[in-house]
N, C-alpha and C positions, 0 to 999 in steps of 0.2 A: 504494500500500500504506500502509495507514495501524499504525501500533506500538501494542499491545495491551500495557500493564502487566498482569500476571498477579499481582493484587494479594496471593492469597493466597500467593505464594511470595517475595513481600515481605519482606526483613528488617530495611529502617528502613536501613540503614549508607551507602547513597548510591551504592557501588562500580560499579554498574551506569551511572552516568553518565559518569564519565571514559572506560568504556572503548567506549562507543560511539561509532562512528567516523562516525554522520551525526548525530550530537547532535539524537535523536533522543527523548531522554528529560531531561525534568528535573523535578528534586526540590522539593516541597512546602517551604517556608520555608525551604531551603538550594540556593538558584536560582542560578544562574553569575552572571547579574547583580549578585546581593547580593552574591559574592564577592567579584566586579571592584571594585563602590565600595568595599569594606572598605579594599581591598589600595589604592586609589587614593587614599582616602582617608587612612591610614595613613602613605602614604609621599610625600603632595604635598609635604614639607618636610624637608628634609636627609636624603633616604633614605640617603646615604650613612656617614651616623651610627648605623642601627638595622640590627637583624637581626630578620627575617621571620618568624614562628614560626605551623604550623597546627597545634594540636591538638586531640586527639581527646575528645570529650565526655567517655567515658568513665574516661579514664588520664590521658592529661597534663595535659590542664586540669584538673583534680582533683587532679594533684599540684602544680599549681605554688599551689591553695588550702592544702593542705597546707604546703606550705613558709611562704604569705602565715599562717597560723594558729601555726604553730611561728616567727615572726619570724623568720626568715631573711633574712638578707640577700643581694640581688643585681643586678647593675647594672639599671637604670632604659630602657637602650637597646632593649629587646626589644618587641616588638611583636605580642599573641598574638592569633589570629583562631580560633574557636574550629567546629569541621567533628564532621559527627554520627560522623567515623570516618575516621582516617588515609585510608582505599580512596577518599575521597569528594575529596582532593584531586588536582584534575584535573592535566594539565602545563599548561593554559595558564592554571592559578593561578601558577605556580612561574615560569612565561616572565615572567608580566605583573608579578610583583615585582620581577623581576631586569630587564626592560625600564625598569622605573620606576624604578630604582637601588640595589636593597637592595645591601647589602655582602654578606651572608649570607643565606639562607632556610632554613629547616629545617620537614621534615614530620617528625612525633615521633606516635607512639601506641601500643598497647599491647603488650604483650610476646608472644612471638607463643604461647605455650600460655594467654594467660589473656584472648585479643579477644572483646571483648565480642558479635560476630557471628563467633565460630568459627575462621573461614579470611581472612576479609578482609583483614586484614596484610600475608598471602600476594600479592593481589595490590598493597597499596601497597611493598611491597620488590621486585615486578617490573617495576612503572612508576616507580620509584625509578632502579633499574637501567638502563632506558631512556634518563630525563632525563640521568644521566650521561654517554651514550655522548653523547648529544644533543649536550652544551652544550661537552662537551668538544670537538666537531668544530666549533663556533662560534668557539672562543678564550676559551670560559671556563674557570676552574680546577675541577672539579668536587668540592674540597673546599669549596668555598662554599656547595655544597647537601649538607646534613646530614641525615642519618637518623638517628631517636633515638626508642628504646623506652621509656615511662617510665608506672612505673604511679602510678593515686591513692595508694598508702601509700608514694610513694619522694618526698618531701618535699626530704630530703637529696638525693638524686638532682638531682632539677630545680635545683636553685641552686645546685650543682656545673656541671653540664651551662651556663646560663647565663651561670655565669661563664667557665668553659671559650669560652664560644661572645663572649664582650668579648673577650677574649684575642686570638681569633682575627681578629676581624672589624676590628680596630686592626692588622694585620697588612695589611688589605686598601686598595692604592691608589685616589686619586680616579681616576689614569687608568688601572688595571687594570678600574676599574667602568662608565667612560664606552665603553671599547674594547668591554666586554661590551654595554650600553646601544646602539651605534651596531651592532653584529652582529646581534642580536637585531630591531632596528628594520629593518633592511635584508633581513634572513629571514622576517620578517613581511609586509613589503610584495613582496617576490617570491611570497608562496603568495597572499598578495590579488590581485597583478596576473593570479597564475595563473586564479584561480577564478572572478574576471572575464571573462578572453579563454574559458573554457569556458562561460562563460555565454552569452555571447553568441554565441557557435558554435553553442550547441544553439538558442538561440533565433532564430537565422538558420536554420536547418536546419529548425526546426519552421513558421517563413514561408514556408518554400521549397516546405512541401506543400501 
């Protein structure tokens, strides 16, 4: 079976890629790949010092220009990756920062009566909700991954939110971060070695006719 994009009911936001569970779909100049080197990128160097930040084309990243235009000030430790829409941040964006070491990671986007695609919110607050239950049952604290609504005219907002989020993330241990890092790495390589031994299972099984 091959996956037929229904272009015209297309709305740009991306949300249709995370939640497909054979990734089975990916997006035109916002490709998991490019994600991966951002986030790799980003964080090859004292990840334990920055906090993670994806926001959304429309609202947060436009607020935190907002705030850079009003001078505001706020701490320098943040790190923003910039995604066509909260909905489009997958979990294994969110895994692969926090494997990498962030202290903090935050998906942040529009407020949920004014997404710039409607309903999409909807679903980055229900795969929000997931990652929590997720990382919590790994050993991580799931106040480390933040939700945070923030539109382009909240200027104030984001450099509140920002510094709110130093605050926190100076709260957070090198070995609270490593324990999370060595869980995560070890959870990764059990669904690898799974996906592996099915592979090979089915491809033994397909020699065998």
């Amino acid at each position: 079976v091959v996956p037929v994009v229904i272009e015209a009911s297309c709305a740009g936001c991306g949300t249709c890629g995370p939640a497909c569970k054979f990734d089975a779909i990916e997006m035109q100049h916002f490709t998991d790949a490019q994600y991966i080197a951002q986030i790799e990128a980003l964080l090859t160097e004292k990840p334990e010092d920055k906090t993670f930040i994806f926001a959304c084309n429309w609202c947060s990243y436009p607020g935190g220009d907002t705030a850079g235009v009003a001078r505001l000030q706020y701490p320098a430790t943040q790190r923003l990756v910039r995604t066509m829409c909260s909905g489009r941040v997958d979990e294994k964006f969110v895994l692969k920062a926090f494997e990498m070491g962030a202290a903090v990671v935050v998906v942040s986007g529009c407020h949920y009566t004014d997404c710039h695609y409607i309903d999409a919110v909807h679903q980055t607050q229900k795969r929000v909700d997931r990652l929590w239950d997720k990382i919590e049952k790994l050993g991580i604290r799931p106040e480390r991954l933040r939700l945070e609504w923030i539109s382009s005219a909240q200027g104030a907002r984001f450099q509140e939110t920002m510094v709110e989020l130093e605050e926190f993330r100076k709260e957070v241990t090198k070995k609270e971060i490593d324990e999370g890092v060595k869980a995560l790495r070890e959870e990764r390589e059990r669904i690898e070695a799974k996906k592996a031994a099915k592979a090979k299972a089915k491809a033994e099984k397909v020699k065998a006719t």
